[in-house]
C-alpha positions in Angstrom: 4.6 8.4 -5.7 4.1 9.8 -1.9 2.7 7.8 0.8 -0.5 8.6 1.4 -2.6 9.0 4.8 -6.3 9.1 5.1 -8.8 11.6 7.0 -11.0 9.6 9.0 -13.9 9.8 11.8 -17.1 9.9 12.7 -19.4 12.6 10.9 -18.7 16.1 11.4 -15.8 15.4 13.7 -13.8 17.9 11.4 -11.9 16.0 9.1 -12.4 18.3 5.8 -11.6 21.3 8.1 -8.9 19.4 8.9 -7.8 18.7 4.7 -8.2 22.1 4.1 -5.8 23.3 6.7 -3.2 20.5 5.4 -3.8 20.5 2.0 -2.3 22.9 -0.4 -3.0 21.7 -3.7 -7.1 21.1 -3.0 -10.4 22.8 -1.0 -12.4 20.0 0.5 -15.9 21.0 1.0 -16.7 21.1 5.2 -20.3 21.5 5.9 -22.8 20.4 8.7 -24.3 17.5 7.3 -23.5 13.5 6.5 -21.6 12.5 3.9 -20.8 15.5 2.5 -17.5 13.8 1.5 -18.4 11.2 -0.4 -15.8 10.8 -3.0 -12.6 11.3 -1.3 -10.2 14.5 -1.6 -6.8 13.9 -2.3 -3.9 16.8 -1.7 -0.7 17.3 -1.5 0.9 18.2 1.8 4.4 19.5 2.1 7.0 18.5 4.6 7.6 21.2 6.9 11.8 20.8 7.1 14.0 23.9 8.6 17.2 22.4 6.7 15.6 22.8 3.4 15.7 26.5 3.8 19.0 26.3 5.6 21.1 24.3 2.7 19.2 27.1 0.4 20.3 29.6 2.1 23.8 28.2 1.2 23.9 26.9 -2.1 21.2 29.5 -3.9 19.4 27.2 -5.7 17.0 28.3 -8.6 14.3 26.4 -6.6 13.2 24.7 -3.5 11.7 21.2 -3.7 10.0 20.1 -0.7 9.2 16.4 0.2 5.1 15.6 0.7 2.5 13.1 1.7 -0.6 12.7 0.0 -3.9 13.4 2.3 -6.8 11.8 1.7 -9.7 12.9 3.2 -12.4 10.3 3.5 -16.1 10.8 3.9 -17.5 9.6 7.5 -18.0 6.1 8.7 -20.9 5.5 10.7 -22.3 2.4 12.8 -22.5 -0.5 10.4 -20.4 0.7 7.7 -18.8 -3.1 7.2 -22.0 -3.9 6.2 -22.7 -1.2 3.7 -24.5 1.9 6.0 -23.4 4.9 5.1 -21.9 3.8 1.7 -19.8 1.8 3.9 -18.4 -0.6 1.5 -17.1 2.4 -0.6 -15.7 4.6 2.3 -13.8 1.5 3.6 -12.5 0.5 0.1 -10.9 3.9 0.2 -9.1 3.6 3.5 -7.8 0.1 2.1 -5.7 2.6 -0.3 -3.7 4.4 2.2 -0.4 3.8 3.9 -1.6 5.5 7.4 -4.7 6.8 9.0 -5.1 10.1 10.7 -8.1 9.5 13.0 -10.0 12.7 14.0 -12.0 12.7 17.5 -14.8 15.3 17.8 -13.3 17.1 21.3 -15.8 19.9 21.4 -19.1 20.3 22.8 -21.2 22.5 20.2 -24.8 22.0 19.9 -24.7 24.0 16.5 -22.9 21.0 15.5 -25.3 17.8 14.4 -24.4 14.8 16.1 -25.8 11.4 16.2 -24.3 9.5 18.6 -25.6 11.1 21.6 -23.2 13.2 24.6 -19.6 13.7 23.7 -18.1 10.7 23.8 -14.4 10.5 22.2 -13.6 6.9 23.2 -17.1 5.4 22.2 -16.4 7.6 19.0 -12.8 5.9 18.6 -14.5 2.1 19.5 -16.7 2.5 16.4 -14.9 3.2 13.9 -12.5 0.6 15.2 -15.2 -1.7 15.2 -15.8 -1.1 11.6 -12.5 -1.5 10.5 -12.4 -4.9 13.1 -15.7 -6.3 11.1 -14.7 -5.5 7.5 -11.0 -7.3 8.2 -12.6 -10.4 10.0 -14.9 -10.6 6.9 -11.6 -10.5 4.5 -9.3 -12.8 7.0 -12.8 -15.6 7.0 -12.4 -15.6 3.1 -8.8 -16.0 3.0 -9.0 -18.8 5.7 -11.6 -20.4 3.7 -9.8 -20.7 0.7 -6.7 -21.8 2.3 -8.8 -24.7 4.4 -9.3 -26.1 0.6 -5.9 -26.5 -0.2 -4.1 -27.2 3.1 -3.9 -31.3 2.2 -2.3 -30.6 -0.8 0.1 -27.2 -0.1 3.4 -27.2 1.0 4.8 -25.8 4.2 4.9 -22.3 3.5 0.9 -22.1 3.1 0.5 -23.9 6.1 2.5 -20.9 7.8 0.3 -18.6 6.0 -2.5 -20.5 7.7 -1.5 -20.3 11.0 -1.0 -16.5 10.6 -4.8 -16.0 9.2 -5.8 -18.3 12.5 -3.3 -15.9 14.7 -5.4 -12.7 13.1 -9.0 -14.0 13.3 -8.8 -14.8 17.3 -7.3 -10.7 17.6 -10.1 -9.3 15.8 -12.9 -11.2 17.3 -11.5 -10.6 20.5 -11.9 -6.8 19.2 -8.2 -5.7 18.8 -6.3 -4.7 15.9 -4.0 -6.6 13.8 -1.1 -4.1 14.1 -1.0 -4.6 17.9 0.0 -8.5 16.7 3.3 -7.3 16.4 3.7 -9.3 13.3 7.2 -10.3 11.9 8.0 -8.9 8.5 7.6 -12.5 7.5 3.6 -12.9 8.8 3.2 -9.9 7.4 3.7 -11.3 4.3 0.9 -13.6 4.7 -1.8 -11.4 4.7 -0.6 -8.4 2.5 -2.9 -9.0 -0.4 -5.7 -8.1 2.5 -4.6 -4.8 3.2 -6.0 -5.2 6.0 -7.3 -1.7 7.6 -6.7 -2.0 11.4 -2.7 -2.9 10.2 -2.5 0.4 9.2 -0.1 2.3 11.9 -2.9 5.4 13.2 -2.3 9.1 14.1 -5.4 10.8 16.5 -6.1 13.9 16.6 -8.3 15.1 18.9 -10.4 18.4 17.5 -11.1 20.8 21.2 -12.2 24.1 21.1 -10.3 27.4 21.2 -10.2 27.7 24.8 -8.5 24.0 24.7 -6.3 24.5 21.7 -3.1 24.7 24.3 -4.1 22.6 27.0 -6.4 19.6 26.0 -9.4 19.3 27.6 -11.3 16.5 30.0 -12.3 14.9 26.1 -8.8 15.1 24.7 -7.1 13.4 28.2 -10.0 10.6 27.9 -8.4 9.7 24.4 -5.2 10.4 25.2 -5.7 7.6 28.2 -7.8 5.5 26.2 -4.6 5.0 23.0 -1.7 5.1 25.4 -1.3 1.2 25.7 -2.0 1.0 22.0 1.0 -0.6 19.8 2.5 0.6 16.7 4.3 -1.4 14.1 7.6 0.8 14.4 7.6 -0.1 17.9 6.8 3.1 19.4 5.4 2.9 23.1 1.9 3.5 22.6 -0.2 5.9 19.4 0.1 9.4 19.7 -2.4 11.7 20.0 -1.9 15.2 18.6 -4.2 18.2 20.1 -5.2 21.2 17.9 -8.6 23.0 16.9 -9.1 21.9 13.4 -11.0 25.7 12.4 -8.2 27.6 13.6 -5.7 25.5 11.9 -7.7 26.2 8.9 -7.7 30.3 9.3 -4.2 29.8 9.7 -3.6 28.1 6.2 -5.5 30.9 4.3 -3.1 33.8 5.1 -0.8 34.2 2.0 1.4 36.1 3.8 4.0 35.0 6.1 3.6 38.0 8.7 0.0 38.2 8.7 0.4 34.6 9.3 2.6 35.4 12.1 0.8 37.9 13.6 -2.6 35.5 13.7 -0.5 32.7 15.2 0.5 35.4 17.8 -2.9 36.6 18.8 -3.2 32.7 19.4 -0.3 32.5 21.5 0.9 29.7 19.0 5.0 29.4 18.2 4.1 27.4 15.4 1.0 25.8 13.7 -0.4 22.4 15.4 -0.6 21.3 11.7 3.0 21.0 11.5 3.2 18.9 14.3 0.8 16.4 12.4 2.9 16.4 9.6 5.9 15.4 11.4 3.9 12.7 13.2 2.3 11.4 9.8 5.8 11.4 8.2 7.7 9.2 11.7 4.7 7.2 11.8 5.3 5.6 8.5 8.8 5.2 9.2 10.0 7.7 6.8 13.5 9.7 6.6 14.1 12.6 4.5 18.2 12.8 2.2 18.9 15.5 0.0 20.5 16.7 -3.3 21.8 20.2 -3.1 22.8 22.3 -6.4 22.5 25.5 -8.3 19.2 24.2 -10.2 17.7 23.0 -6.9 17.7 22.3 -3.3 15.7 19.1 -3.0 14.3 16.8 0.1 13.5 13.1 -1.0 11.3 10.7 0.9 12.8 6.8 1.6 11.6 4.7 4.5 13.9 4.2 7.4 16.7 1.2 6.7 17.0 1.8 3.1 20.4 1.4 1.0 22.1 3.7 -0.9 21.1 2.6 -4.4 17.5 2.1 -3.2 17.8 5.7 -1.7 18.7 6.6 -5.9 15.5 4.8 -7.3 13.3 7.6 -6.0 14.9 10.3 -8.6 15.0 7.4 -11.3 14.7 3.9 -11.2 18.2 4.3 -13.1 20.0 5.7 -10.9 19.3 2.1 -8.6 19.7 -0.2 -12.0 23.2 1.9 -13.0 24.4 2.3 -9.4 28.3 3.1 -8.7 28.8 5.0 -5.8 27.4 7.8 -3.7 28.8 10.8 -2.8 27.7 11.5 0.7 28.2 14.6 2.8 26.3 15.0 6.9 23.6 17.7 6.8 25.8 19.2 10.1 28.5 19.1 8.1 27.3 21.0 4.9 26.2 23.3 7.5 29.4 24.2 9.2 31.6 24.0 6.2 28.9 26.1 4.1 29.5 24.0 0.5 30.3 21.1 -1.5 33.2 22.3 -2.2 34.5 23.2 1.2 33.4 19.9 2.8 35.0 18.2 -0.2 38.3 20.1 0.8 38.4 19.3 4.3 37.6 15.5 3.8 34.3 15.7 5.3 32.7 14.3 2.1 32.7 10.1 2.1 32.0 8.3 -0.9 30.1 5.4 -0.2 28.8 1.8 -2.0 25.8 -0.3 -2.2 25.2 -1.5 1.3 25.4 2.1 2.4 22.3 2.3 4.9 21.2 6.3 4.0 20.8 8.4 7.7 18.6 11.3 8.1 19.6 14.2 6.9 22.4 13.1 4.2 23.2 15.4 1.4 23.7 12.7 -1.2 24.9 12.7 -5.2 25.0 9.5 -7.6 27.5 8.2 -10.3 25.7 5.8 -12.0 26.0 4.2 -15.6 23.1 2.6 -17.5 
């Protein structure tokens, strides 16, 4: 199943312009008014990846299998959503579901646009949601604390550890921060998984400008992008990244069919490439991800593992026997494949290793099983 990130923001910031440029197995309805999203819209996004094409281009598959993320795009939160505004309870719930959230700041001044929360504001805009998701966790770490106050006499030591981690959680989000800037041990972590606790969730911002800004940013963008740069992530990556595009122009760009009128738009835009690829990329290192491959004639395919994973673990996401049967891997550099141009030539000149069960799978690796089940 692919990991899945989640569309969030104020109202009419433009996250369903933003799912409809991403998405390309759903059409999210945008329009001007609140909660137009109400149940969430769910698409596939492919992986933008050059060496795809590249060991295609070689080997001549019958098809091309790209990698994806699932996008969900979530109806607006607004003030008081932990306590059920808005549909609250249910828009939350949904975030709950997701692996990453891709939080959209409104950018733009446009007084076609509704907006309720007064002059542009894109780190107030930010503080509430955040404030939501702060509330709704607190309320979920309170009940877990509770229960585990009943039981502490009686529990052994590893619930009393538990305990202390619920404690360490509650002081960060009454002292309005997020729990992923705890910098929690894979072991506390452990604690509280059954919460799925929201503000864990490693975040992606993307701040929606106008045309004029699409390059450049404008005085809204640099306030966010000042406003996240101390922020944590649970990779350990100095600070969140923001990602600057214009969320309507990203969507014209995703209706062209064709590649050159495609190319030709992006030109008039003076844009090498489109901003939604950029997101992609960010979505896919945010969660840690890495992308192997299996190259032959019936297809060229990218699979998706997280970062750290071993070689039979790498196998389980073609089949889950490939990982119980597990022998060996055959394992060949994506450089490699590259300069030698086959299997059969990087076989030949010893550049293909074969490699066992602690194997730790890099980026890039053209990979092929043995297993027995």
């Amino acid at each position: 199943m692919p990991l899945r990130a989640g569309i969030v923001g104020l109202p009419n910031v433009g996250k369903s312009t933003l799912f409809n440029a991403v998405s390309n197995s759903a059409k999210a309805q945008a329009s001007n008014y609140r909660f137009c999203t109400i149940e969430p819209n769910i698409g596939l996004v492919n992986v933008p990846d050059e060496r795809l094409q590249k060991l295609a281009a070689l080997v001549k598959p019958d098809k091309i299998v790209p990698t994806q993320i699932e996008i969900v795009d979530i109806a607006g939160l607004v003030r008081g959503a932990s306590k059920g505004e808005g549909l609250g309870n249910k828009f939350l719930a949904n975030i709950r579901e997701v692996d990453a959230i891709i939080h959209v700041v409104r950018c733009f001044e446009d007084e076609n646009v509704l907006r309720d929360e007064g002059p542009i504001d894109p780190v107030s805009d930010k503080e509430i949601i955040e404030t939501e998701l702060q509330l709704k966790d607190l309320d979920s770490v309170d009940r877990k604390i509770s229960r585990a106050e009943k039981m502490l006499k009686t529990s052994d030591q590893k619930t009393k550890a538990e305990y202390e981690v619920l404690l360490q959680c509650k002081k960060q989000l009454e002292q309005g921060k997020n729990i992923r800037g705890l910098g929690l041990s894979k072991d506390d972590k452990s604690a509280i998984a059954d919460l799925m606790l929201l503000t864990d969730k490693p975040v992606l911002y993307v701040a929606n400008v106008d045309e004029p800004s699409m390059h450049t940013g404008n005085q809204f963008s640099q306030k966010l992008i000042d406003a996240v740069k101390e922020e944590k992530l649970p990779v350990g990556h100095a600070g969140a990244q923001v990602i600057i595009m214009t969320n309507a122009i990203e969507a014209q760009i995703a209706e062209f069919d064709n590649a050159e009128d495609r190319q030709m738009f992006m030109e008039e835009y003076k844009m090498t490439e489109p901003a939604l690829d950029r997101l992609i990329h960010s979505a896919y290192k945010l969660l840690d991800l890495l992308t192997y491959f299996t190259a032959g004639v019936q297809e060229v395919r990218a699979w998706t593992i997280e970062h750290g994973w071993k070689a039979p673990q790498a196998a389980s996401v073609i089949h889950t026997d490939f990982e119980k049967g597990f022998i060996k891997a055959e394992v060949i550099s994506y450089n490699d494949f590259l300069h030698y141009g086959s299997e059969a030539a990087c076989r030949e000149n010893g550049r293909l290793r074969i490699e066992g069960k602690e194997y730790m799978v890099n980026d890039g690796d053209v990979m092929h099983f043995r297993f027995n089940v």
